[in-house]
N, C-alpha and C positions, 0 to 999 in steps of 0.2 A: 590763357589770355583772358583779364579779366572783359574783354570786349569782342568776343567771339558769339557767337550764336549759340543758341542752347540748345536740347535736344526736341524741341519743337519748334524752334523756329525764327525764335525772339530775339531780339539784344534790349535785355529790361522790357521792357512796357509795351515793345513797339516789334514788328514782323507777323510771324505766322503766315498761314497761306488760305486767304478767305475765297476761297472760289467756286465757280457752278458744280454741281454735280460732275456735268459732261468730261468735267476737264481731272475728275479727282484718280483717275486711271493713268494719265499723263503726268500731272505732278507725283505721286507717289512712284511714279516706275524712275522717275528722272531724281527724286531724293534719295532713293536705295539705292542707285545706281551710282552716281555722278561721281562720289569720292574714292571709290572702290576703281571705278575707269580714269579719273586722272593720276592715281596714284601708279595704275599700270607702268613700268619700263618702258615698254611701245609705243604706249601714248604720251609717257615722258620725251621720248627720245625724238617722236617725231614733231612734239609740240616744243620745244627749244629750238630745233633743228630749223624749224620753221619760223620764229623768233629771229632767230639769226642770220640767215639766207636767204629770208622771203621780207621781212617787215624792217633789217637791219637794226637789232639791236644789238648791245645797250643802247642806248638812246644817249647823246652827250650829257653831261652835267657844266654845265658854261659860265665861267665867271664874267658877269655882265661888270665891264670893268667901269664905263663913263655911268653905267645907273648906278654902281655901287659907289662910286665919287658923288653924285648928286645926293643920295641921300646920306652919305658920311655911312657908312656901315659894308661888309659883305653881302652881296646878293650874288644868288646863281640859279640859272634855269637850268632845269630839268627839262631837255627839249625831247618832248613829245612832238611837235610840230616835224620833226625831221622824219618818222615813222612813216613808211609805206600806206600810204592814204593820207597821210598829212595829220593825221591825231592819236592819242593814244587807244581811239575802238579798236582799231586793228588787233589788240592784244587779246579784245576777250573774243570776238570773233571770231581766230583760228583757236581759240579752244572750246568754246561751242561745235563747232563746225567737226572739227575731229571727233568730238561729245558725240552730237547728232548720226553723227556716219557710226559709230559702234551701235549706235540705240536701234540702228538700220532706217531711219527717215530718208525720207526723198523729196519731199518738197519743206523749205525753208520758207518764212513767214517773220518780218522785223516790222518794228515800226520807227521813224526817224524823226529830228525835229532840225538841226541846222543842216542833214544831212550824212556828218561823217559816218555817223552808225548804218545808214545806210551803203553809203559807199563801200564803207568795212565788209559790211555782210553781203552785199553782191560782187565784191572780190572775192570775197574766198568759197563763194558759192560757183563762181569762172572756175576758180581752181580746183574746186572738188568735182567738179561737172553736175551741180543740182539746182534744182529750178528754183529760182528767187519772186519771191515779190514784197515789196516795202510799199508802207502803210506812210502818207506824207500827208500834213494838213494842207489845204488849199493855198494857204495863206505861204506856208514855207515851200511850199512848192514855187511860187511867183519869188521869195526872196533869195530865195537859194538855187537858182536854174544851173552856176554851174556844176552842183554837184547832183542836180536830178538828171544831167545829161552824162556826168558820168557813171550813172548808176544804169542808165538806159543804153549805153555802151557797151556794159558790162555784159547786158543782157537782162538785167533785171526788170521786170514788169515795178512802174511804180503807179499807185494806187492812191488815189483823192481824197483824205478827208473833208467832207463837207460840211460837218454838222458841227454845234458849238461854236470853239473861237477858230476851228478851221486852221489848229495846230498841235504840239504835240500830244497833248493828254489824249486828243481825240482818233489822232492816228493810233496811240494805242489802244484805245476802246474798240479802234475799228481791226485793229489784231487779235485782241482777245476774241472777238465775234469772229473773225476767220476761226482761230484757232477751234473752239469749240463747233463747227461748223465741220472742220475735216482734222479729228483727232486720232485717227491713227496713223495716215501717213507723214502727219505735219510735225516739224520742231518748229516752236517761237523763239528767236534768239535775242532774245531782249538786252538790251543796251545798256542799260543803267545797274545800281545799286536797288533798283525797286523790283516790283512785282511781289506774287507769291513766292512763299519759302522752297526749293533752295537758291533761286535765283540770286536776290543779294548777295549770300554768301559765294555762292560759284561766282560770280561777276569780279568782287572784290579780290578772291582767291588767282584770278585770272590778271587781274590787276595788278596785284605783288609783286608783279614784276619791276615796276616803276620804285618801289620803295628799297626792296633787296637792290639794284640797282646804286641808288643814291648812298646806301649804305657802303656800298664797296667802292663806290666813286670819292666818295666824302673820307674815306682814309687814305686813300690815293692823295688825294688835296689837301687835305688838312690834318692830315695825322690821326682822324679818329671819327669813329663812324654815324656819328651824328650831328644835323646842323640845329641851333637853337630855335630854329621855328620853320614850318612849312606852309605856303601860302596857295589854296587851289579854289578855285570856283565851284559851287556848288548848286546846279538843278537839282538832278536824281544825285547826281555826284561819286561817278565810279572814279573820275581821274582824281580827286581827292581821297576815293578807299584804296585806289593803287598806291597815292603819294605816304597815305600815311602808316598804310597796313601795316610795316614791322616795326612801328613806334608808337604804337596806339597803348602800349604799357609804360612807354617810356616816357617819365615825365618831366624830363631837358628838356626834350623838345615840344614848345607850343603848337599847336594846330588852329591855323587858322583859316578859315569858310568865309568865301567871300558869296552872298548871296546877288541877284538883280532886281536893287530897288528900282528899277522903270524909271515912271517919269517922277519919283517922289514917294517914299514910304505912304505918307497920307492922301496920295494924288487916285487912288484909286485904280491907278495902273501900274500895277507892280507885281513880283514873284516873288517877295521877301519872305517865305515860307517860314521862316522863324518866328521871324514879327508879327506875322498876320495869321500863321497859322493856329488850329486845336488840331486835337487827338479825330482821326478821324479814319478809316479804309478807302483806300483809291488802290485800284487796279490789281487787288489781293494782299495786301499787307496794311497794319497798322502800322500808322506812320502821323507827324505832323502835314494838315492842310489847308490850305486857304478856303474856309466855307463857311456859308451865311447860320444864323440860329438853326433854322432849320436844315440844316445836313448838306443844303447844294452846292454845290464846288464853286466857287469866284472864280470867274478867268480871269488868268495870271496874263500880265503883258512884262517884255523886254524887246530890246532890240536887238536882244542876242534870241536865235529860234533858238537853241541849245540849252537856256535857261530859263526858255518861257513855259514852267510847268509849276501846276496847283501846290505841288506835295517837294518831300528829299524823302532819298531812302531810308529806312528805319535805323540804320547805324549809324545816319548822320542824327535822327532825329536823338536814337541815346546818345549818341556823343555832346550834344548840345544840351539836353535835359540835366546829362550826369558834370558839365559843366568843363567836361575832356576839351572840347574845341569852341575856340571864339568864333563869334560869326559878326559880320561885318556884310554890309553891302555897300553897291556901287550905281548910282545912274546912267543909263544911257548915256548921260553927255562926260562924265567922268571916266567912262570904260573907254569912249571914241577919245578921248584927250588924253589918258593910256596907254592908249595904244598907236598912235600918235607919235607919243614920248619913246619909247620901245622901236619905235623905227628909225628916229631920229638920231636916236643913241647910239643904238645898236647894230641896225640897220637888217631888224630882224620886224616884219609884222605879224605880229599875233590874230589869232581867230578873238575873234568880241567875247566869245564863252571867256578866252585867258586872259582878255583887257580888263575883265573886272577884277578877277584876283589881283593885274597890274595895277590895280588903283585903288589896292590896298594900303601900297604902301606910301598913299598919300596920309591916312588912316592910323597910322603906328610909331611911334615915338624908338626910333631903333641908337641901340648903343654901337659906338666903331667898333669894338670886335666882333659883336653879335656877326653872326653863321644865317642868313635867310634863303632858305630855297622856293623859287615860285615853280611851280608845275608848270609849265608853258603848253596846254594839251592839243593845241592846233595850230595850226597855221591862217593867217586872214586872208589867202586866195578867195574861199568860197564868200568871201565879207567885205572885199574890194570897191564892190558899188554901191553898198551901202557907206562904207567909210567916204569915198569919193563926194558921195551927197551930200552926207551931212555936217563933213569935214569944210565943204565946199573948194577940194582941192580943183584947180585948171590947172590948166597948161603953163 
């Protein structure tokens, strides 16, 4: 694969693994290790097995029939939103989790920003029997209460970011400080396509299941296993390295990244990490990021907590440098008008993370036969009172 990871760490310019000493015993046991234990039979068997009967996959592939009439073209979701926690984290989660338990850890360590990755990781920390605790910023903790209550359910201890913008970059800062804090008994099970090396790669690798998916889904429906373009949202952006993993050579099919412009590319409040970003390291890896002359991170704002982060993960950032995937973004009020749309239609509401990729295809000049798949990666429960307000839905 020309867009695979190399044998340090990289895709082109960008990854590696830059982190403290403390922690160089932890990543180096978990890069030897990680491909050699998922490729196990065992581990195969019990991590499909669990896919299947525990997270209900596949996940449908749905011909959105009244959006695909609206804009004259085929469209179809990829409903993640249907998955056992209501997003596609579930996926890398129960392979962490299974990861973790061979590695022999016992205490688990996440950090979350709309939530679902937490949600994910203190489900399957209920189900393996190991003591969780997620890292939330202050801020997403106040907009996202129902899914800190179900994480508190679960059993999970959730933990405050305070410092900074009191969301997710900083919840993961305040994980990396655990982690280095208690590194032999702890696994980090990081959420995204970021961090140090192997993390991307494992994440996305966990992911693939979303795109092998669509691949067999898409000859089912249409006689052949690829759609002309895929459309997913991108923070850190693992539901976009799931959507596009087994076509990331293929070049039918367009890739396209919806970022969250805020309140306006130029408004100063925004995640547009493409736009705004340079070359820079956050959180162990080189990657594109939102930060001033001298090196300090911009905090990023959206109205999505899911996509209010500085940085994308390093394979989005080659995929966008090498010119593989288009990136687009969408405003707070275009993603709430999105998703909106999508309910009205469909009668399907989307998480805010997947209203911006829906308000891509405000965005796109599409032909009637074109093939579009959008990644649908949540569901909008945990985002109800938000839509409610700003929507100004009554009674």
């Amino acid at each position: 694969m020309k867009y695979e990871v190399n044998r340090l760490g990289f895709y082109g310019k960008y990854g590696g693994a830059f982190i403290p000493e403390l922690l160089h015993f932890n990543i180096e046991e978990l890069e030897e290790k990680y491909k050699e234990i998922i490729a196990e039979k065992s581990f195969q068997k019990e991590f499909q097995a669990l896919l299947k009967d525990y997270v209900g996959r596949p996940s449908p592939l749905y011909y959105a029939k009244r959006l695909s009439e609206k804009y004259n073209t085929k469209i179809y979701l990829k409903r993640e939103d249907l998955n056992h926690t209501g997003a596609h984290k579930v996926n890398n989660t129960i392979g962490q989790i299974l990861l973790a338990k061979r590695l022999g850890k016992t205490r688990i360590i996440a950090e979350t920003g709309a939530g679902q990755h937490g949600v994910a990781t203190a489900t399957v920390c209920a189900l393996m029997n190991l003591k969780c605790i997620v890292y939330m910023g202050e801020i997403d903790i106040k907009r996202q209460a129902p899914n800190v209550a179900r994480m508190k359910m679960l059993g999970a201890e959730v933990r405050p970011a305070k410092s900074g913008s009191k969301t997710l970059k900083d919840a993961t800062n305040e994980a990396i400080r655990d982690w280095i804090n208690n590194p032999e008994d702890t696994y980090y099970l990081i959420g995204s396509v970021v961090g140090p090396h192997p993390y991307p790669d494992m994440v996305a690798l966990f992911q693939s299941v979303i795109s092998k998916e669509i691949m067999d889904q898409m000859m089912d429906k249409e006689g052949r296993t690829y759609p002309d373009r895929i459309i997913a949202c991108i923070g850190g952006g693992s539901n976009a390295a799931g959507a596009y993993y087994h076509y990331l050579d293929d070049n039918r099919v367009e890739l396209v990244s919806v970022e969250a412009a805020g309140l306006g590319l130029k408004s100063g409040e925004s995640a547009a990490t493409s736009v705004l970003g340079s070359d820079g390291v956050i959180h162990g890896s080189m990657t594109l990021l939102m930060q001033d002359k001298d090196g300090q991170i911009i905090e990023p704002y959206s109205i999505s907590a899911g996509l209010d982060y500085p940085g994308i993960g390093p394979l989005h950032a080659h995929l966008i440098e090498t010119g593989r995937s288009i990136v687009l973004s969408a405003t707070d009020k275009e993603a709430l008008s999105a998703g909106l749309l999508l309910t009205r239609l469909e009668g399907i509401i989307p998480a805010l993370e997947s209203a911006h990729a829906l308000a891509a295809l405000d965005k796109i000049d599409f032909k009637p036969n074109e093939i579009t798949v959008v990644n649908l990666s949540g569901r909008g429960d945990k985002d109800l009172e938000t839509y409610i307000r700003e929507l100004k839905i009554t009674e």
